[in-house]
C-alpha positions in Angstrom: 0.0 0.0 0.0 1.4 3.3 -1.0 2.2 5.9 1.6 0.4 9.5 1.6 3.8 11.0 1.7 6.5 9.0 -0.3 10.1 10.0 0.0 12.5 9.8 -3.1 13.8 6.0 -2.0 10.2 5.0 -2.5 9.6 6.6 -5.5 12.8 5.1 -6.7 11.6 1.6 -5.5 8.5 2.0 -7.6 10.3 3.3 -10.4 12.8 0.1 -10.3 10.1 -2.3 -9.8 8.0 -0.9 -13.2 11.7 -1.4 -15.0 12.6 -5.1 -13.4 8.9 -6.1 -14.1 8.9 -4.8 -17.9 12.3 -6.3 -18.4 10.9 -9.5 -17.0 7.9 -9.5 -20.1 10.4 -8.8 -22.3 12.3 -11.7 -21.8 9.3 -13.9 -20.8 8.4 -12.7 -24.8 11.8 -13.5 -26.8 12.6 -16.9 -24.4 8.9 -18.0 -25.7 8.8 -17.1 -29.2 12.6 -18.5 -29.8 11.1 -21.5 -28.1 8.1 -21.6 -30.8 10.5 -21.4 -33.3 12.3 -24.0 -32.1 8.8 -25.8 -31.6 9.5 -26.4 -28.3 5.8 -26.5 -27.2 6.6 -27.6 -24.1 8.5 -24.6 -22.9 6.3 -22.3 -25.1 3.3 -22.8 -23.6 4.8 -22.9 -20.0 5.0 -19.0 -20.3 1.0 -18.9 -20.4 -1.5 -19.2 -17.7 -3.8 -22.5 -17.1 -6.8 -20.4 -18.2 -5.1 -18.3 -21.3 -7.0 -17.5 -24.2 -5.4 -16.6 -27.7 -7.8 -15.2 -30.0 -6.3 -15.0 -33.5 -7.7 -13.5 -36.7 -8.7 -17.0 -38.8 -9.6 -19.4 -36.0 -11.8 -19.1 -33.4 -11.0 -18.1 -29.9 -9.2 -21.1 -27.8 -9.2 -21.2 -24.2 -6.5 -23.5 -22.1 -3.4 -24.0 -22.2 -3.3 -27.4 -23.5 -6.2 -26.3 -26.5 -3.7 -23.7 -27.4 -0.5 -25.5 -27.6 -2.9 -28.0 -29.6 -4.1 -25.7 -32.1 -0.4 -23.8 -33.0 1.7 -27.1 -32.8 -1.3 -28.8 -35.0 -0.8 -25.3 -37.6 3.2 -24.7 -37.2 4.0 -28.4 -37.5 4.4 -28.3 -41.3 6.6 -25.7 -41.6 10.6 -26.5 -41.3 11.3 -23.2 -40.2 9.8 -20.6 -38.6 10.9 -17.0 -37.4 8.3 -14.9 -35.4 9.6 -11.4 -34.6 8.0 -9.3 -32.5 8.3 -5.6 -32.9 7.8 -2.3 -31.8 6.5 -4.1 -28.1 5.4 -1.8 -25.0 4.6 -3.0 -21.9 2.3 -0.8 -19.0 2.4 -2.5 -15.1 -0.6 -2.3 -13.1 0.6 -4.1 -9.9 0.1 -8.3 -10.6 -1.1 -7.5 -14.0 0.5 -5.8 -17.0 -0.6 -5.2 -20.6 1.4 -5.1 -23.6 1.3 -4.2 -27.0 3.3 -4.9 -30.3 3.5 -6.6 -34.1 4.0 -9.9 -35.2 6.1 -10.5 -38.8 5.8 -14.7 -38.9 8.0 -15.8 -41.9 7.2 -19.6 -42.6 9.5 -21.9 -44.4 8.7 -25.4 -46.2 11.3 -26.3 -48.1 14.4 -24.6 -46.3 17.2 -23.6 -49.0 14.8 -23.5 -51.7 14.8 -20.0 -53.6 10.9 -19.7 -53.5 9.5 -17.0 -51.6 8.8 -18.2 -48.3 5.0 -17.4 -46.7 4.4 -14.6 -44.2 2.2 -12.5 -42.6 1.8 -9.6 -39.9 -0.5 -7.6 -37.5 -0.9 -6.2 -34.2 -0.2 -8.4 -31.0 -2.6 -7.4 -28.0 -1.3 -9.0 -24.5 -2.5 -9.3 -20.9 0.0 -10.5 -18.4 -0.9 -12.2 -14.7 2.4 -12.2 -11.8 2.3 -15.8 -10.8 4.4 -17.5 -8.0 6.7 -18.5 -11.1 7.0 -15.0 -12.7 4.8 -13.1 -15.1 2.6 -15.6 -17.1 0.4 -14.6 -20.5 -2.9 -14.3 -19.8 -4.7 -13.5 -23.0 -3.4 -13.2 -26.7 -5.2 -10.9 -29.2 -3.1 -10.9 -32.6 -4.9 -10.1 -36.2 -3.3 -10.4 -39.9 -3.1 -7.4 -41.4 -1.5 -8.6 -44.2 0.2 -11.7 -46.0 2.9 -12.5 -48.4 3.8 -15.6 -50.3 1.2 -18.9 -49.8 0.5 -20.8 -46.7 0.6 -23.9 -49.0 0.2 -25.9 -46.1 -3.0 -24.2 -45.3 -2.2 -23.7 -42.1 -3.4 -20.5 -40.8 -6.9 -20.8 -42.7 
């Protein structure tokens, strides 16, 4: 509980806390999508709550963990490589929760060393973040395609 009168070392405090914690969803971000890259689903969806729910443009909204490691492993799996990069992020602290924002550019790869353009697409990432006992956790997903390049010839994200 904040005091009426804070002095300068708790303002400070406050101040170092907001930095730590947005640091914290930064990392909890790259160490996640590097492991979805790696499809590591198992250590991707470890940095999402029991009761997440992603909500993506083409598919309908999916609620639980499990359902949504399910769903992307299911979509990503026939792709050799994948790079999701995740740009222009901001993160605001409210106490246990935080909200972040950001874009996604997903570059998809079938046939790696093939010259053939690969498939990709991009849109705005929406993110809600709960502090757990284990750190901050993903609470909720919102991300729509604004746009696509190449073909999802393995139909993936239809």
């Amino acid at each position: 509980m904040p005091t009426e009168n804070p002095t300068e070392h708790d303002i400070l405090l406050r101040r170092l806390r907001a930095l730590e914690d947005k640091d914290a969803l930064h990392t909890l971000m790259v160490r996640g999508w590097h492991a979805l890259d790696r499809k590591d689903w198992d250590t991707w969806i470890g940095f999402w709550t029991e009761d997440a729910v992603l909500e993506f443009g083409p598919w309908q909204e999916i609620h639980g963990r499990d359902a949504i490691r399910d769903k992307v492993s299911e979509a990503e799996a026939p792709y050799a490589n994948m790079q999701h990069h995740i740009l222009n992020v901001s993160f605001d602290v409210r106490g246990d929760r935080a909200t972040g924002i950001g874009y996604m550019w997903f570059v998809a790869v079938t046939e790696p060393g093939r010259s053939s353009a690969p498939y990709a697409m991009g849109g705005p990432y929406d993110w809600e973040f709960v502090r757990t006992e284990d750190g901050w956790r993903l609470s909720r997903q919102r991300l729509g395609v604004w746009w696509t390049s190449g073909e999802d010839t393995a139909r993936a994200f239809s």
